[in-house]
C-alpha positions in Angstrom: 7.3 -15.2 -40.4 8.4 -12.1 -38.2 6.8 -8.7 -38.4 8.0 -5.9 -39.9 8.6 -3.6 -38.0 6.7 -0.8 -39.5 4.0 -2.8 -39.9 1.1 -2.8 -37.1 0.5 -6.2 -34.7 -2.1 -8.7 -36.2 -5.8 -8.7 -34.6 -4.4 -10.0 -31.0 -1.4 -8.9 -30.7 0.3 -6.1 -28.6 2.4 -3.2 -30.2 3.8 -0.4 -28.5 3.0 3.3 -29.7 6.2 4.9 -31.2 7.2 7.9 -28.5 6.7 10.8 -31.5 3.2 8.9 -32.8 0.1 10.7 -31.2 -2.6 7.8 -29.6 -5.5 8.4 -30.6 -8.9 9.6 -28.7 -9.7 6.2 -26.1 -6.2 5.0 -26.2 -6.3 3.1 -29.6 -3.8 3.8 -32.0 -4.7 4.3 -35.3 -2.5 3.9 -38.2 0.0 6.9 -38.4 -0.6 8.9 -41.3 2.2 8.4 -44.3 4.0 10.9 -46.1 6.3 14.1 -45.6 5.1 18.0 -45.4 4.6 17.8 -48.8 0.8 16.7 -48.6 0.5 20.0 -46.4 1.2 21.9 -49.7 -2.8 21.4 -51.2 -4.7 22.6 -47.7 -2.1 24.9 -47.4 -2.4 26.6 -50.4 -6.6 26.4 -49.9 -6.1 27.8 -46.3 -4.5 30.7 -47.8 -6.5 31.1 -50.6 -9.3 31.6 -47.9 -8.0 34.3 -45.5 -7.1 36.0 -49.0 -10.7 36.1 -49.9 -11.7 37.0 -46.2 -9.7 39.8 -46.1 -10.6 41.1 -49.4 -14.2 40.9 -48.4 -13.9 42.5 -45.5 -12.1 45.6 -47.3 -14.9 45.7 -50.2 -17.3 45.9 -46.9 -16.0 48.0 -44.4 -14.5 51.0 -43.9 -10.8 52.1 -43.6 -11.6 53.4 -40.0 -13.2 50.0 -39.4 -10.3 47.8 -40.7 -7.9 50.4 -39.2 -8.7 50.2 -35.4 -6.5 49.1 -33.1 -7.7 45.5 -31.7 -4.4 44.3 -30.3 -0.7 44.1 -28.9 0.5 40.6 -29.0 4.3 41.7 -30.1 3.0 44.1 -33.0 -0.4 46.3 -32.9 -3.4 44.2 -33.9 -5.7 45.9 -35.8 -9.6 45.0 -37.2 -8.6 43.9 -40.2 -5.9 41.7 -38.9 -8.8 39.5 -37.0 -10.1 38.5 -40.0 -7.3 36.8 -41.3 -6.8 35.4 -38.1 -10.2 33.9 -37.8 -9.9 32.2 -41.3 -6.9 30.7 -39.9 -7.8 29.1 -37.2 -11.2 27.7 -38.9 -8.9 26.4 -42.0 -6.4 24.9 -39.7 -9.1 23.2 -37.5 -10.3 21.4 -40.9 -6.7 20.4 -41.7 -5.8 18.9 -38.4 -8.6 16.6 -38.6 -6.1 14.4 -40.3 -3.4 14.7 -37.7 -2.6 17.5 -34.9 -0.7 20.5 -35.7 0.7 22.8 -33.6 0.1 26.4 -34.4 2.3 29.4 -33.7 1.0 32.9 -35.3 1.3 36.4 -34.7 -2.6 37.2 -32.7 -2.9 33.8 -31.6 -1.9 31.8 -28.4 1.5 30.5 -28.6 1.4 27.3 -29.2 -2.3 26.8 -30.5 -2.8 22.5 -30.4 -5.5 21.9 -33.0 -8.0 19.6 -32.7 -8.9 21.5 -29.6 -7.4 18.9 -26.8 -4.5 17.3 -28.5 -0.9 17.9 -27.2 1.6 19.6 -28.1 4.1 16.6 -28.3 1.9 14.4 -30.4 2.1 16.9 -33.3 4.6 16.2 -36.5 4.7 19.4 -37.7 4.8 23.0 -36.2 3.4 25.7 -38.5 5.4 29.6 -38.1 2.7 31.6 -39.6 1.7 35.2 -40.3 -2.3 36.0 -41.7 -1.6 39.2 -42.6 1.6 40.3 -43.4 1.8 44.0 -44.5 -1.5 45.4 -42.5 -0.4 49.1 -43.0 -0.6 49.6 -47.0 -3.5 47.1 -47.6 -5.8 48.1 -44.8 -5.2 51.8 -46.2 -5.2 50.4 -49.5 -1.9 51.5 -50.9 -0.5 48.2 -51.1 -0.6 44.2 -51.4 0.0 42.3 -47.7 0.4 38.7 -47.6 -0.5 35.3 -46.1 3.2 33.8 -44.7 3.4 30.2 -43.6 6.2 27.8 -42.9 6.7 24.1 -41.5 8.6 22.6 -39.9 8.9 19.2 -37.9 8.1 19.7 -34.5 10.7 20.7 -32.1 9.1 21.9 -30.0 10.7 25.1 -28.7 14.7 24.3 -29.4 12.5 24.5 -33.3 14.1 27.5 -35.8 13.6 28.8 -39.2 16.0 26.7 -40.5 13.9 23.7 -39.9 11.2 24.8 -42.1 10.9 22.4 -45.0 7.8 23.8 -46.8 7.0 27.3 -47.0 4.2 28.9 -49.0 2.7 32.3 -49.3 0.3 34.2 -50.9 -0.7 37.8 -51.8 -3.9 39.8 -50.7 -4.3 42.0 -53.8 -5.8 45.5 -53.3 -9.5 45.9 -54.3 -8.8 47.6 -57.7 -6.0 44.7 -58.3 -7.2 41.4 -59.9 -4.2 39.3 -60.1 -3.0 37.8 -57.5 0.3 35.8 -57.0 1.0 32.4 -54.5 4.5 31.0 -54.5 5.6 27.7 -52.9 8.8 25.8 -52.0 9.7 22.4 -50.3 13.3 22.0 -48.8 15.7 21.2 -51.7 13.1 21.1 -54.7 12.8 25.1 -56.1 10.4 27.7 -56.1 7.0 27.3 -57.8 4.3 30.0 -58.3 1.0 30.6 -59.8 -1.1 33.8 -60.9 -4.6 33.8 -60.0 -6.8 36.3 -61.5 -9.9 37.1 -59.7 -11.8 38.2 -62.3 -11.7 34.7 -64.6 -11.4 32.8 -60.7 -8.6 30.8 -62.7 -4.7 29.7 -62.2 -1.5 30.0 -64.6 2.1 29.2 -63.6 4.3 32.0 -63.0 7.8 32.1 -63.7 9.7 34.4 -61.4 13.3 35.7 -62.2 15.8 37.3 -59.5 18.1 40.1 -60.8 21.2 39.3 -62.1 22.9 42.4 -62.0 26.5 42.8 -60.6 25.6 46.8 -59.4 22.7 48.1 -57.3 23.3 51.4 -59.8 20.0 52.4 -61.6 18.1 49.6 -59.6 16.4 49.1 -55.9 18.4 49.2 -53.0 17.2 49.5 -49.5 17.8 50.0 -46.0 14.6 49.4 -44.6 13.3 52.4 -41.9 9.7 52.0 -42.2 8.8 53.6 -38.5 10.1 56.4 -36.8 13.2 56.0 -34.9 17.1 55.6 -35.6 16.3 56.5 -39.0 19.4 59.1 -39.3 21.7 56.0 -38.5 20.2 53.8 -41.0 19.7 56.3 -43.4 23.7 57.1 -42.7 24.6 53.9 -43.8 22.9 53.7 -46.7 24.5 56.5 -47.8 27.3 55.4 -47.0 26.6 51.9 -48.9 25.6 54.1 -52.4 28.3 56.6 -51.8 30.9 54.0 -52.1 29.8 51.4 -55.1 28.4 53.5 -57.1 29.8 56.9 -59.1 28.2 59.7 -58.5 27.0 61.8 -61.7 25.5 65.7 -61.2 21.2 65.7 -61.1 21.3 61.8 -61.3 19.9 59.0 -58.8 22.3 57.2 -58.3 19.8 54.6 -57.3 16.5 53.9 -55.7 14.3 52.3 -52.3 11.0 50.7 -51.9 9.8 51.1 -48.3 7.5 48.1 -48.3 6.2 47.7 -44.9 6.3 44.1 -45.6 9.2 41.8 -44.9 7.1 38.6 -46.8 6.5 41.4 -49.6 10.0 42.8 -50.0 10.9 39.0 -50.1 8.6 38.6 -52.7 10.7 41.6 -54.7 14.0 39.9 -54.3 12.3 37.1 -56.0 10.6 39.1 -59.3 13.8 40.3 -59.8 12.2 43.7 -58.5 15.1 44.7 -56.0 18.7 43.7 -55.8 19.6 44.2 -52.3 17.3 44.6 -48.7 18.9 45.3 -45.5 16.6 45.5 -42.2 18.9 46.4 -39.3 16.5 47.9 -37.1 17.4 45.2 -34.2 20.9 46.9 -34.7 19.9 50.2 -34.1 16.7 50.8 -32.0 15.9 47.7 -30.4 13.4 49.0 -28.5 11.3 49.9 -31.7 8.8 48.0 -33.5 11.4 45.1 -35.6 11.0 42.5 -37.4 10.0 39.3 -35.8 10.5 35.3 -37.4 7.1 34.5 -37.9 7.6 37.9 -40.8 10.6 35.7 -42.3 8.7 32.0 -41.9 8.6 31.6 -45.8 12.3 32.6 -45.8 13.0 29.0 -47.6 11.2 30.1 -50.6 13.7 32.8 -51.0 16.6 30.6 -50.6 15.3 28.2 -53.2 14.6 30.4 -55.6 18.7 31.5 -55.1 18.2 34.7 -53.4 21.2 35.1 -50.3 19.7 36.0 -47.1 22.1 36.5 -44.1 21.8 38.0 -40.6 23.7 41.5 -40.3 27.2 40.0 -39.4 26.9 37.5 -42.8 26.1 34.1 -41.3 23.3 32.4 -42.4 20.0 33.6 -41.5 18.3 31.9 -38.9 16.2 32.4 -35.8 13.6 30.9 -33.1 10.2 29.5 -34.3 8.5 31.8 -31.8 6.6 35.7 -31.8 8.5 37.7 -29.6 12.4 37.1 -30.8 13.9 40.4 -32.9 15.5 39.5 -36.0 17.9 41.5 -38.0 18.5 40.1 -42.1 19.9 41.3 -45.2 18.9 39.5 -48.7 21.3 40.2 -52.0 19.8 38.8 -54.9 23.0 37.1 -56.2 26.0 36.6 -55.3 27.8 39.2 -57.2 25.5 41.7 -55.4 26.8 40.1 -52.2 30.6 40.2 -52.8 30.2 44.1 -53.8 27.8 44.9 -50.5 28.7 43.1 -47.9 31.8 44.1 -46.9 30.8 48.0 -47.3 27.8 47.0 -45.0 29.7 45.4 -42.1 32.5 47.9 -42.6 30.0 50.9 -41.5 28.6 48.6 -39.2 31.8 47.9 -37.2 32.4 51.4 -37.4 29.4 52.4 -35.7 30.0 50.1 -32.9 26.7 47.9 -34.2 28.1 44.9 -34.9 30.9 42.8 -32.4 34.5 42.9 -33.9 35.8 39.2 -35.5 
């Protein structure tokens, strides 16, 4: 009887090692491991629950001076607290790629990181995009939730881009005085999933999470995001522009509203509850040499998508970018498509007339 092919030699024989199967340590091969990102999802979701409680430790401990102090500039100012996060990273991703190597890329960290320590970078499956600590500003000062961003994606190497990520999870770091906490989830093609946890009870419950299904962005969010000094009369042109022309003006009246959260997994997470209707970050556009956003901010992107939020790049094409730290990224999310037929073309219409976008 012949072999299968995916089956390994008998005691004896000789097999040769697949070119994307790692050997392993003396030269033997051991069985590859089975089965696709999703068995990532559990020590995934355990990683993140970790750096959560890390972080939130470290803010119950230490001051805001302390957690506030510059400790960095690897594409974006590193501060204290930000090294926490980190650290809980790279001791929960140690742990997972006992199993099989994994090849790390993360905002703080060496780009690539091989774990286990020694492995290479072409024997790893799976490439992880992630951020520990998205939204350092408003929790450090303790104004606002940040979270914990990951997305996979098989290995490319460096030709590897957001749109190969085909599980994405993230998680919120609540404030101190907040007790419930939300994770949310998504593999390629099978939805959005979330769960509450409440720290208080230490236990789980599904959450449901509904996008908005308004046709209008009157009365609701809207925003053009401008969170740091610079170009902010152009952007904040354009949105005016954008609300001047959809919706009717009335005397005293707001016609409608933005949320400035320095967070681009967070305002994700806002498109998603339903919170927001439209999010525009165009800062590449218009200062590039300012602080913009960056992919390993948009790595759980795919949990957006499968939840049915839109998300674009400013001239309307899908969004996409590089798996890497460094790369600028300009996106706009509409939280249906009714939203999108109504905004987009008033968008790219004051884009092309500012000169901000190529013509065609």
């Amino acid at each position: 009887m012949k072999r299968r092919r995916d089956e390994p030699a008998a005691k004896g024989g000789v097999m040769k090692r697949r070119r994307d199967e790692p050997a392993a340590k003396g030269g033997v091969m051991k069985r590859r491991r089975r089965g696709g990102a999703e068995r990532l999802l559990e020590p995934i979701q355990s990683l993140h629950a970790a750096i959560r409680d890390a972080v939130v430790e470290a803010c119950a401990r230490q001051a805001t001076e302390q957690l506030a102090q510059p400790a960095g500039d690897e594409g974006d100012t590193i501060y204290a607290i930000d090294r926490v996060g980190e650290e809980a990273l790279v001791r929960g991703l140690t742990e997972l790629a006992r199993a099989e190597p994994v090849c790390l890329v993360a905002e703080g960290i060496d780009d690539p990181l091989v774990l286990p320590r020694g492995a290479r970078e072409r024997d790893c499956r799976w490439r992880f995009l992630v951020d520990p600590l998205d939204g350092t500003r408003g929790l450090m000062y303790q104004k606002r939730s940040a979270w914990v961003l990951t997305g996979v994606a098989p290995n490319r190497g460096t030709a590897t881009r957001l749109s190969d990520v085909v599980l994405a999870v993230q998680t919120e770091i609540p404030l101190l005085k907040q007790h419930l906490s939300d994770q949310l989830w998504a593999s390629r093609g099978k939805g959005m999933q979330a769960r509450r946890w409440n720290r208080l009870s230490q236990a789980s419950e599904p959450l449901t999470l509904h996008r908005s299904r308004a046709d209008t962005i009157a009365h609701g969010f809207a925003t053009l995001v401008r969170f740091f000094p610079g170009a902010r009369d152009i952007l904040a042109a354009i949105d005016d522009e954008i609300v001047q022309t959809l919706v009717q003006p009335e005397p005293r009246r707001a016609a409608c509203f933005e949320d400035q959260y320095a967070s681009t997994g967070g305002e994700l997470y806002e498109l998603m509850a339903g919170h927001d209707r439209f999010i525009a970050d165009l800062r590449p556009l218009v200062n590039a040499a300012g602080l913009c956003c960056h992919p390993y901010d948009l790595c759980t992107a795919l949990i957006a998508l499968e939840a049915g939020v839109i998300l674009t790049d400013a001239a309307g094409a899908p969004l996409d970018a590089p798996f890497d730290l460094t790369s600028d990224v300009a996106w706009v999310g509409y939280a249906n498509d009714s939203l999108r037929r109504a905004i987009e073309p008033v968008l790219q219409g004051a884009l092309h007339r500012r000169g901000l976008l190529n013509p065609g």
